[in-house]
Biopython code that builds the backbone (N, CA, C, O; Angstrom):
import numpy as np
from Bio.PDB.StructureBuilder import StructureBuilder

atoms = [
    (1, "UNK", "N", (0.823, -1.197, 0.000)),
    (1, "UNK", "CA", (0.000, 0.000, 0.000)),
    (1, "UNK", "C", (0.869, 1.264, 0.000)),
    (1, "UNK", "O", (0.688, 2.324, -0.599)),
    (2, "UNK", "N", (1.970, 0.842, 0.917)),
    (2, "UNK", "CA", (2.805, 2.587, 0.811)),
    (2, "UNK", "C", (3.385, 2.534, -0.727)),
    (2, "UNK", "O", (3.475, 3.625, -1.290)),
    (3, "UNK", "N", (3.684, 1.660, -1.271)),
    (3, "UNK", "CA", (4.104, 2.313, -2.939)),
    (3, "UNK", "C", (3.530, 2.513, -3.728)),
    (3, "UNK", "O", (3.959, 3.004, -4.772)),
    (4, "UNK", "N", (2.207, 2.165, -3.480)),
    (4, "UNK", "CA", (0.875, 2.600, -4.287)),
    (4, "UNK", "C", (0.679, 3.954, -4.182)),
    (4, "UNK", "O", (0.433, 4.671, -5.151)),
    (5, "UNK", "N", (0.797, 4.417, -2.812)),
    (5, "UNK", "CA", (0.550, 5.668, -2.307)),
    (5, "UNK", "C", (1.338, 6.609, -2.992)),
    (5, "UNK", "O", (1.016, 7.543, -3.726)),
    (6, "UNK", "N", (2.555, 6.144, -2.573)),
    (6, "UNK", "CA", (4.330, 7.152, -3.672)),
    (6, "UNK", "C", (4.050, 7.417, -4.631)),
    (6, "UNK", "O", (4.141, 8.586, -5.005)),
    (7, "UNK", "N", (3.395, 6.011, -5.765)),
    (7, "UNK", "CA", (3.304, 6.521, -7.343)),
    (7, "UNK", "C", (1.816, 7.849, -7.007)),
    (7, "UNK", "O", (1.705, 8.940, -7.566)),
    (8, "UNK", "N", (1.124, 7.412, -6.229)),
    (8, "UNK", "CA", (-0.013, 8.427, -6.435)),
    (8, "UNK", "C", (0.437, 9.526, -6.252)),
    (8, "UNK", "O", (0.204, 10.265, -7.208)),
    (9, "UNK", "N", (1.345, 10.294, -4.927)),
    (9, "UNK", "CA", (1.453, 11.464, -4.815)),
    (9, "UNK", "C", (2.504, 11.721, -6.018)),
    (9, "UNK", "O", (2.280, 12.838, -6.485)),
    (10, "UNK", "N", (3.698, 11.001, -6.758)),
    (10, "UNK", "CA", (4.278, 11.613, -7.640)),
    (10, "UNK", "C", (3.401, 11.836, -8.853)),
    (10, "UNK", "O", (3.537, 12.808, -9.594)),
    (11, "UNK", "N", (2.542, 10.938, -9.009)),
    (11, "UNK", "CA", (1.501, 10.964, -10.268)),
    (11, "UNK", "C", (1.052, 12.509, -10.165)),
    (11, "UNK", "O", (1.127, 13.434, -10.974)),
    (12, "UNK", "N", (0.557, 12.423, -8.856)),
    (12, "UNK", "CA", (-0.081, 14.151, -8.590)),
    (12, "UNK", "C", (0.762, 15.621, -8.638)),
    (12, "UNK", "O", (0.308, 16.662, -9.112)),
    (13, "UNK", "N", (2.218, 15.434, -7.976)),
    (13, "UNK", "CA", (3.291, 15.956, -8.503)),
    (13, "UNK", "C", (3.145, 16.341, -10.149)),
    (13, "UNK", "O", (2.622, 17.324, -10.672)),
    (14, "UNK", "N", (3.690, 15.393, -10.637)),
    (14, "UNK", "CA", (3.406, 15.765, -12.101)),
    (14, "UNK", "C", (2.515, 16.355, -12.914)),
    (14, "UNK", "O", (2.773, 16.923, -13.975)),
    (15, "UNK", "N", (1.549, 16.228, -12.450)),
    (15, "UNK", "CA", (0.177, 16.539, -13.040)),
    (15, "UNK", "C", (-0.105, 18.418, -12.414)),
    (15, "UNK", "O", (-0.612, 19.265, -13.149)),
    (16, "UNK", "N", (0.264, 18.654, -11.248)),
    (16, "UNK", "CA", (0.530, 19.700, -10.485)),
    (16, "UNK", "C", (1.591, 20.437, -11.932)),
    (16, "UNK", "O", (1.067, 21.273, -12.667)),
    (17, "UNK", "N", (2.525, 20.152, -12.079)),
    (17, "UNK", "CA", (3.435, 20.609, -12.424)),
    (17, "UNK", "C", (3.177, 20.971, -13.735)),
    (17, "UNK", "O", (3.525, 22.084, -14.129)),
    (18, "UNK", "N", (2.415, 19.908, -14.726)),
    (18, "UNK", "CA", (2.292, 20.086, -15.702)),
    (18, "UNK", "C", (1.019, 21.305, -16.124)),
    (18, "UNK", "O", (0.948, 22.052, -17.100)),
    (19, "UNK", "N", (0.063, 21.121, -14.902)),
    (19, "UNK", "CA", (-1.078, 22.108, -15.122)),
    (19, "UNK", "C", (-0.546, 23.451, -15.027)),
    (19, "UNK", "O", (-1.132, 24.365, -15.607)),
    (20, "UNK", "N", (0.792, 23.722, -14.172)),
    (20, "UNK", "CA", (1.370, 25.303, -13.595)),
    (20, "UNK", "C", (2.046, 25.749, -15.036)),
    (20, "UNK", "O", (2.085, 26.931, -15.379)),
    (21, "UNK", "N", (2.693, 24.431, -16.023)),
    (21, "UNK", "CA", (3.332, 24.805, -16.917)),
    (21, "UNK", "C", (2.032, 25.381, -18.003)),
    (21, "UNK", "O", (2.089, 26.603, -18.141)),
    (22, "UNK", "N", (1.163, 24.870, -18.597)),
    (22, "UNK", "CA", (0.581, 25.106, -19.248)),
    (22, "UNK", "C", (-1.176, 26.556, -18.874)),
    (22, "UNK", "O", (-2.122, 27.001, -19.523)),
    (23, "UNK", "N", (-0.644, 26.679, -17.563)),
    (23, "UNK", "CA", (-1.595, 27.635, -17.303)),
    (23, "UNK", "C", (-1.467, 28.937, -17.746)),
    (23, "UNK", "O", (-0.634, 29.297, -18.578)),
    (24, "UNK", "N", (-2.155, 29.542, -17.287)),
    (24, "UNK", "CA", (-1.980, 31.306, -18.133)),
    (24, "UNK", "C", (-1.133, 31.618, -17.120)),
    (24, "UNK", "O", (-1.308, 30.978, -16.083)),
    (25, "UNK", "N", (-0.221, 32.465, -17.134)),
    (25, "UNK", "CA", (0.279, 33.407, -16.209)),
    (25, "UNK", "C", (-0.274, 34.001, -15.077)),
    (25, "UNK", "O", (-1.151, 34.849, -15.237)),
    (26, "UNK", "N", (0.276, 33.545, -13.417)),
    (26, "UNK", "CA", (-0.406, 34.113, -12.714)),
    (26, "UNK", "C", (0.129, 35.637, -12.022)),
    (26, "UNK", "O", (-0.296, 36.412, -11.165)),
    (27, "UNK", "N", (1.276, 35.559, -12.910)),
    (27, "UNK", "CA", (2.076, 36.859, -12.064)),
    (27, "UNK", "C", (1.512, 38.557, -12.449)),
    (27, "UNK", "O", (1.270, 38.995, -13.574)),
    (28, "UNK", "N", (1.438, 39.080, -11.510)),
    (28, "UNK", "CA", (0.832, 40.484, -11.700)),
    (28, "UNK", "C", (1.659, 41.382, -11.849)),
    (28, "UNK", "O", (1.310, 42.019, -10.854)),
    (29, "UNK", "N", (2.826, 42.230, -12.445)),
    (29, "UNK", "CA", (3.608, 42.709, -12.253)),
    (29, "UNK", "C", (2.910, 43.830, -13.267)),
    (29, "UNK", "O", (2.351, 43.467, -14.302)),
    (30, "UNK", "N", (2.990, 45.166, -12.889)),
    (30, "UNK", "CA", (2.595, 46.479, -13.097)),
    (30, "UNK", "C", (3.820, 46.630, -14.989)),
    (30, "UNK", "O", (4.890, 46.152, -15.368)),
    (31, "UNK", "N", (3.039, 47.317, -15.421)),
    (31, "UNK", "CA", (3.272, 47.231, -16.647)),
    (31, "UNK", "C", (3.686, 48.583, -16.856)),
    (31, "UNK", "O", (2.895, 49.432, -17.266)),
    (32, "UNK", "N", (5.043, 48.862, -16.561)),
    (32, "UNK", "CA", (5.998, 50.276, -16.315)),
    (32, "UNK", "C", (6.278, 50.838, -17.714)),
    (32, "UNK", "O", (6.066, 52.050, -17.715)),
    (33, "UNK", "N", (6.667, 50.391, -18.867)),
    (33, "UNK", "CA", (7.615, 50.883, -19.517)),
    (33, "UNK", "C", (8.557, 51.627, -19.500)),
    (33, "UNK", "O", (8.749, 51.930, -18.322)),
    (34, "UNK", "N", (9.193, 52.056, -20.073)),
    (34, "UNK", "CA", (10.308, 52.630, -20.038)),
    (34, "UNK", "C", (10.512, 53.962, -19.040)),
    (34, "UNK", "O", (9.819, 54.980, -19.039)),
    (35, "UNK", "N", (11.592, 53.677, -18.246)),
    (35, "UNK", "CA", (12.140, 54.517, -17.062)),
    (35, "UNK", "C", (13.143, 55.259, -17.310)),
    (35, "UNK", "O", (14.171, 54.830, -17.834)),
    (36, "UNK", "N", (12.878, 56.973, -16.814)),
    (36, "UNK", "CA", (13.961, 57.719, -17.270)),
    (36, "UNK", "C", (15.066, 57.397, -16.238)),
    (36, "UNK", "O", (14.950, 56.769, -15.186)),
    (37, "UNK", "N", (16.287, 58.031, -16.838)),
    (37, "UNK", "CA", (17.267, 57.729, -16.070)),
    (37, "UNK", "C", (17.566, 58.776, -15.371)),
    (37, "UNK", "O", (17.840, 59.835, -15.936)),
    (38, "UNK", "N", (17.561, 58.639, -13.869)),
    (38, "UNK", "CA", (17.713, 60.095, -13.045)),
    (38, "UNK", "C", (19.093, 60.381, -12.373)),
    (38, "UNK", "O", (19.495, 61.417, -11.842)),
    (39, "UNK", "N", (19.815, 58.960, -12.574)),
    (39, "UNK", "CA", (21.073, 59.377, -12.013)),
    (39, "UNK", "C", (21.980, 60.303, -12.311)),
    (39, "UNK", "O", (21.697, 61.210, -13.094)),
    (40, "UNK", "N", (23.274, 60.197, -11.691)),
    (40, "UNK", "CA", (23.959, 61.295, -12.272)),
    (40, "UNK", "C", (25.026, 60.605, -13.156)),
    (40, "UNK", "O", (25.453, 59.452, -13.090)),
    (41, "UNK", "N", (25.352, 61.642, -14.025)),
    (41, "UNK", "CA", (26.283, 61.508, -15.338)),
    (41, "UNK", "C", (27.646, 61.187, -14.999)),
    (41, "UNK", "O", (27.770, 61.429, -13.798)),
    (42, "UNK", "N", (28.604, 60.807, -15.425)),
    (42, "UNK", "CA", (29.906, 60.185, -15.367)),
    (42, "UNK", "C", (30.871, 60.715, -16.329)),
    (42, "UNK", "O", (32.014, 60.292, -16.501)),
    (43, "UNK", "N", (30.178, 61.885, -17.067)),
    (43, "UNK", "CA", (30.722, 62.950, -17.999)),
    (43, "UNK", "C", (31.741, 63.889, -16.972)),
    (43, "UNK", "O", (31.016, 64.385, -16.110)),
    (44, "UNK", "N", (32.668, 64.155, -16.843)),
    (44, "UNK", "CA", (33.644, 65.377, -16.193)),
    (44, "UNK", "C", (34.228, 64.622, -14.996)),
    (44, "UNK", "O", (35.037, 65.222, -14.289)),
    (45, "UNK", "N", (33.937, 63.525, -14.743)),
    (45, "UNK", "CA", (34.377, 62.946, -13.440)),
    (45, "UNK", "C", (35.918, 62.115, -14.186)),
    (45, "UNK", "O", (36.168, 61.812, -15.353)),
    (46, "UNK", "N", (36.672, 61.961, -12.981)),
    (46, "UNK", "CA", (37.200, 60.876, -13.064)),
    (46, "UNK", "C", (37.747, 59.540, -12.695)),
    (46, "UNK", "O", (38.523, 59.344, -11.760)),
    (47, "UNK", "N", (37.376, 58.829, -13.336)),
    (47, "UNK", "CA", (37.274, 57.125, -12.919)),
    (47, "UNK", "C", (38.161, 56.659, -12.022)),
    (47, "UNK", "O", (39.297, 56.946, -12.397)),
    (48, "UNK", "N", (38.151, 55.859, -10.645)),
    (48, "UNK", "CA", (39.013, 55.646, -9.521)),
    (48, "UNK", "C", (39.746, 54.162, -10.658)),
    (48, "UNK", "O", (40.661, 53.456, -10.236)),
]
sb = StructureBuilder()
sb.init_structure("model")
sb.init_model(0)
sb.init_chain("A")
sb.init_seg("    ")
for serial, (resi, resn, name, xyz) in enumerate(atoms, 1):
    if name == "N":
        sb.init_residue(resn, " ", resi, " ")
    sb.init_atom(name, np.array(xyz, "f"), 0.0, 1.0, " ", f" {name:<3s}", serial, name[0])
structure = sb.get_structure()
């Protein structure tokens, strides 16, 4: 019975895994585009 059990939870593993691969995207990440650059310049300095 316990290796019956093993193949079941890896069976489910897989099947887990395969549904996350083929699902839509769950990630929410804010849709920024392009960011100015505010730092400062490296023009007149000189390099250590």
């Amino acid at each position: 019975m316990k290796l019956l059990s093993k193949i079941q939870e890896n069976i489910q593993e897989v099947w887990k895994n395969i549904l996350r691969i083929f699902s839509p995207p769950d990630d929410d990440y804010p849709k920024t585009g392009i960011q100015p650059f505010e730092g400062e310049s490296s023009e007149g300095k000189e390099n250590l």
